[in-house]
Backbone bond lengths (Angstrom), bond angles and torsions (degrees), N, CA, C in turn:
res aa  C-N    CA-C-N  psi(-1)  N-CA   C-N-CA  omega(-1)  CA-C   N-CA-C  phi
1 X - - - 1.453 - - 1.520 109.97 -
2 X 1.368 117.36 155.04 1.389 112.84 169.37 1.103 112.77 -106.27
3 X 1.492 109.99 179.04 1.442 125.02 -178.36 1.473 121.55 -41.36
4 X 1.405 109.50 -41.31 1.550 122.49 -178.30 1.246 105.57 -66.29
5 X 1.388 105.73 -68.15 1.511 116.97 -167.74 2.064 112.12 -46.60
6 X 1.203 97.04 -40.91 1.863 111.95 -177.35 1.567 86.80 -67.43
7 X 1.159 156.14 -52.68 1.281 159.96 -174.98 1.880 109.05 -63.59
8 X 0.982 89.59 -40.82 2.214 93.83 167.31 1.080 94.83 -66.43
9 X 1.382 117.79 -73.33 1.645 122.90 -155.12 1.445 108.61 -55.58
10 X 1.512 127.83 -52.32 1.247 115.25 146.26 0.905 158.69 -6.73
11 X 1.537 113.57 -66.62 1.142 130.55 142.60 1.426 136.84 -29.12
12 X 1.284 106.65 -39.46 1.737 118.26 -171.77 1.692 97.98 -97.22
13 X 1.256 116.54 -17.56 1.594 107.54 156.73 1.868 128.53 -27.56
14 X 1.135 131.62 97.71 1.218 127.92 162.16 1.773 124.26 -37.31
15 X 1.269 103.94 -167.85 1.867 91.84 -177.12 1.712 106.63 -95.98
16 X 1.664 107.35 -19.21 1.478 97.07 176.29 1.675 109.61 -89.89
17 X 1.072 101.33 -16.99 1.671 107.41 159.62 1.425 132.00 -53.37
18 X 1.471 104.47 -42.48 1.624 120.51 170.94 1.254 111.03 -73.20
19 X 1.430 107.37 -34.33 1.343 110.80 -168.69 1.854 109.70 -67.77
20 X 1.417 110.95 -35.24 1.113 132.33 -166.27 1.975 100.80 -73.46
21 X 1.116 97.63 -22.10 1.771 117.99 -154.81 1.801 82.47 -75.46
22 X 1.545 100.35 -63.63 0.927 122.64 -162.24 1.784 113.89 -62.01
23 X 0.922 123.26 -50.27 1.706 131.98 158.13 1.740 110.46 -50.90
24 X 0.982 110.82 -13.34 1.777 105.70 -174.69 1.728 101.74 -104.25
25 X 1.408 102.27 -34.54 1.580 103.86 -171.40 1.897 97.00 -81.77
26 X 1.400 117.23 -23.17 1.495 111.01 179.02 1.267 106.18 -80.20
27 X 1.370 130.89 -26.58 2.046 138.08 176.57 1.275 92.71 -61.54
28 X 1.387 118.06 -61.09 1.473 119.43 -166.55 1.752 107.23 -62.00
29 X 0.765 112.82 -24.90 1.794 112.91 -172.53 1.212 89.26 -72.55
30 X 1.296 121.06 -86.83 1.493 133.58 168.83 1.120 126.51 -41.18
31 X 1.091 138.78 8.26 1.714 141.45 135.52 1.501 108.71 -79.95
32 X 1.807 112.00 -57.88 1.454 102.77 173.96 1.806 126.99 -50.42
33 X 1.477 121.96 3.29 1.418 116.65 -170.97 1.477 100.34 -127.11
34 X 1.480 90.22 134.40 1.416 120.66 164.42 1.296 126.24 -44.60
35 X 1.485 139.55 168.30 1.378 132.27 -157.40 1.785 96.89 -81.15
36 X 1.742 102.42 -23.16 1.631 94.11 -158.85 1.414 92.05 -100.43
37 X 1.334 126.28 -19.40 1.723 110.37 -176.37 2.149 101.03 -78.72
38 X 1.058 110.43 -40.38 1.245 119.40 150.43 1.675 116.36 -23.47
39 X 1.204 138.54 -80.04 0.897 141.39 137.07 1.575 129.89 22.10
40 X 1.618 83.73 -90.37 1.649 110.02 178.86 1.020 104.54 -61.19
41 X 1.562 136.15 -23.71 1.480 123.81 -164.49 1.564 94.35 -109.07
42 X 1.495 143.21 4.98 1.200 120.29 161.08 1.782 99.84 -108.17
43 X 1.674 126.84 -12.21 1.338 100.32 155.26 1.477 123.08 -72.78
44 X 1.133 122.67 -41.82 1.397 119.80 166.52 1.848 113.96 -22.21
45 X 2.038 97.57 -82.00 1.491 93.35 -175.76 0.753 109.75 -41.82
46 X 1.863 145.11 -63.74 1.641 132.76 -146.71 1.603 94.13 -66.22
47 X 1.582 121.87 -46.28 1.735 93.64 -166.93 1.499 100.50 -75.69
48 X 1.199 145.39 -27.98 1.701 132.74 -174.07 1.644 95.65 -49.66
49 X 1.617 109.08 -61.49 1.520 103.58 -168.35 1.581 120.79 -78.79
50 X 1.505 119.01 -6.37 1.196 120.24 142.45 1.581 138.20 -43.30
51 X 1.348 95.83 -42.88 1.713 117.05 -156.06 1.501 95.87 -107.69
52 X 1.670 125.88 13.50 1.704 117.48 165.67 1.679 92.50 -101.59
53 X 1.468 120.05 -37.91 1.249 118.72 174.55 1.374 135.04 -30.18
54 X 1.439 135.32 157.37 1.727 123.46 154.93 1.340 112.80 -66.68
55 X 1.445 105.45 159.39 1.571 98.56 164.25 1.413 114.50 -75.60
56 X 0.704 162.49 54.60 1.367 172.98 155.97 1.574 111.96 -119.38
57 X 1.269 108.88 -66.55 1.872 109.78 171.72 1.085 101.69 -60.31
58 X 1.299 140.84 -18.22 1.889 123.79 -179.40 1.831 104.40 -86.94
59 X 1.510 96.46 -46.56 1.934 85.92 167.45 1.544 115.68 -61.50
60 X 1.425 109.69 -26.51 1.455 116.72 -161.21 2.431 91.39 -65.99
61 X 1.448 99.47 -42.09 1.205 123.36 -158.39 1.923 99.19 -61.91
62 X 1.667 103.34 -45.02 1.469 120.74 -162.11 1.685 110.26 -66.56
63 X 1.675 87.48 -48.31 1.543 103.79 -177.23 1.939 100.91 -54.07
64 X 1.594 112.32 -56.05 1.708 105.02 168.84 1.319 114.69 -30.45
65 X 1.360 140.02 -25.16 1.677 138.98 -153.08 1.594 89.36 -122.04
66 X 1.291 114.36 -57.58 1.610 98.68 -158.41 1.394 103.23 -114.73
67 X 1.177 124.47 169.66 1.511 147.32 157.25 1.839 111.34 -60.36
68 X 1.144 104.51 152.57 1.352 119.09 -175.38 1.962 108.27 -50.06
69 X 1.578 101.02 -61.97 1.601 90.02 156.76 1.376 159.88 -24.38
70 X 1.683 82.10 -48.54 1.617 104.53 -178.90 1.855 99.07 -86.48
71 X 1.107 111.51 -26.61 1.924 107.72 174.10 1.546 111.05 -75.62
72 X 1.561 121.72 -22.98 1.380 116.24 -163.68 1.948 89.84 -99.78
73 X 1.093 115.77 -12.53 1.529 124.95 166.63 1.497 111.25 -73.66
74 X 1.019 102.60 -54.26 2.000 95.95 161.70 1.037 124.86 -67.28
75 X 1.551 125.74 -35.70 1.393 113.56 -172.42 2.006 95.32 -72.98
76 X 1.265 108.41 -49.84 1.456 109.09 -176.07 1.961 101.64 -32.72
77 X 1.185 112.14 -80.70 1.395 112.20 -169.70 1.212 127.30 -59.71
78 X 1.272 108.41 11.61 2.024 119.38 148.71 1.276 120.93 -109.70
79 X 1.164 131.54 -7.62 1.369 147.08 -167.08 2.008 107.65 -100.71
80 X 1.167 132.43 133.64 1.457 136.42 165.80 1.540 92.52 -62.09
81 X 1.727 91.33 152.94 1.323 108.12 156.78 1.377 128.90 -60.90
């Protein structure tokens, strides 16, 4: 098929069709990557969608994951003595 034609057929895709399009082309990404590009691409997302946030919803976000310890351990190791 060519370029055009893959772009019709496309097109006439429904929404559970896209949806389906869309789950096969993300397996395939994520089968094609290595343990470390893997990695980089889920630290990346969490800080991109970290860093549109307030600072407040990202502590609000941290405290969901960690204990009070583990937040006053991060803030410590960005903060001067």
């Amino acid at each position: 098929m060519t370029t055009e034609e893959l772009y019709v057929k496309y097109e006439s895709l429904d929404s559970d069709q896209i949806r389906e399009f869309v789950d096969a082309y993300a397996e395939r990404i994520i089968d094609d990557m290595d343990v470390k590009c893997l990695m980089q691409f889920v630290y990346d997302t969490i800080t991109e969608n970290l860093m549109i946030q307030e600072p407040k919803e990202i502590l609000e976000e941290v405290f969901c994951v960690y204990d009070e310890e583990t937040v006053a351990e991060l803030i410590e190791s960005v903060t001067p003595d």
